[in-house]
N, C-alpha and C positions, 0 to 999 in steps of 0.2 A: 657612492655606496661603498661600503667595508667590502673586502673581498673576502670570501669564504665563510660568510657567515649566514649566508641565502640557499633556503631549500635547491637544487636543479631543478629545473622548470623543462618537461620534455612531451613528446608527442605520443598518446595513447591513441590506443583503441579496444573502445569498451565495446562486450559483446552482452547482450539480453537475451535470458534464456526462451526468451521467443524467438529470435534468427534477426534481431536489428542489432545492425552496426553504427554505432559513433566512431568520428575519429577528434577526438580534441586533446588539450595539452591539461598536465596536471604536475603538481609536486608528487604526488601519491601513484602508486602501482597498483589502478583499479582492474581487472580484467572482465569480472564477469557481475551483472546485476541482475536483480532478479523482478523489476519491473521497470517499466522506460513509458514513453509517449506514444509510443505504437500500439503496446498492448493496457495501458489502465485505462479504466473505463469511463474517469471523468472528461479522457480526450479522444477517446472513440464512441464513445456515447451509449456501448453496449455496457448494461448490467451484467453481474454476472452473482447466479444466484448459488450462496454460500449453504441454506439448508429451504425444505423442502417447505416447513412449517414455520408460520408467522409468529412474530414475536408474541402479538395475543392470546390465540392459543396454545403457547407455552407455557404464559401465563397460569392461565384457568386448568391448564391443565395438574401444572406443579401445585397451584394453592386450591383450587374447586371454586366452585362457584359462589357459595357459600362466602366465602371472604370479598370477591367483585362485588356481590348485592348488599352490603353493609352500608348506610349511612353513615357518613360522617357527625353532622347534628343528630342530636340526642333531645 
């Protein structure tokens, strides 16, 4: 290998702003993220709900009802 042509390769530690600590190695100066394995929900299994109201009646509510009941054929 060419010398001094390679990022430095050192030992982080990333901190998530839920309270989990990594410690791994990186070319880059990561310190803090704002989601990890501890806290998303595809590997903790908890949902976590964004609004209160379902995507359907948002729907019906922005367009009415009137536009839902339409048929397509004519």
């Amino acid at each position: 290998m060419k010398e001094g042509i390679h990022p430095k390769y050192e030992a982080q530690t990333i901190n998530c702003v839920c309270g989990a600590v990594y410690n791994t190695g990186s070319t880059i100066k990561l310190e803090k993220i704002d989601i990890c394995a501890a806290c998303h929900p595809f590997y903790t299994g908890k949902t976590k709900v964004l609004d209160t109201e379902g995507r359907i009646e948002k729907f019906k509510k922005k367009f009415g009802t009137d536009y839902t009941n339409k048929s397509t054929k004519k």
